[in-house]
Phi, psi and omega in degrees: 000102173311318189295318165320280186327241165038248189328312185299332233269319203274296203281295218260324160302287170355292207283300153324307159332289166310318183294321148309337192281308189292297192318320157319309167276350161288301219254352163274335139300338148284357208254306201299312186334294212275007154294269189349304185286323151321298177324303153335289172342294160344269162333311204265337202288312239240000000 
C-alpha cells in the first residue's frame, strides 16, 4: 500500500524534525543558563 508507506514515510520525518527542533532548544537553554551564570559569577566577584 503507497499510500501507507507515504504517511509512515511523512510521520517519521515529523518526528526527526521535532527531535531536532527539542535538541535545539535544549542546547539553546543551556547556552542562555551558562550566560546567566556567568554574570552571576561576575556579579558576586566583582
Amino acid at each position: 500500500d503507497r499510500v501507507a508507506q507515504e504517511t509512515l514515510e511523512e510521520h517519521d520525518r515529523a518526528e526527526a524534525e521535532a527531535e531536532a527542533d527539542a535538541k535545539a532548544r535544549a542546547k539553546a537553554r543551556k547556552r542562555m543558563l551558562d550566560r546567566l551564570q556567568d554574570r552571576l559569577r561576575d556579579k558576586f566577584r566583582g
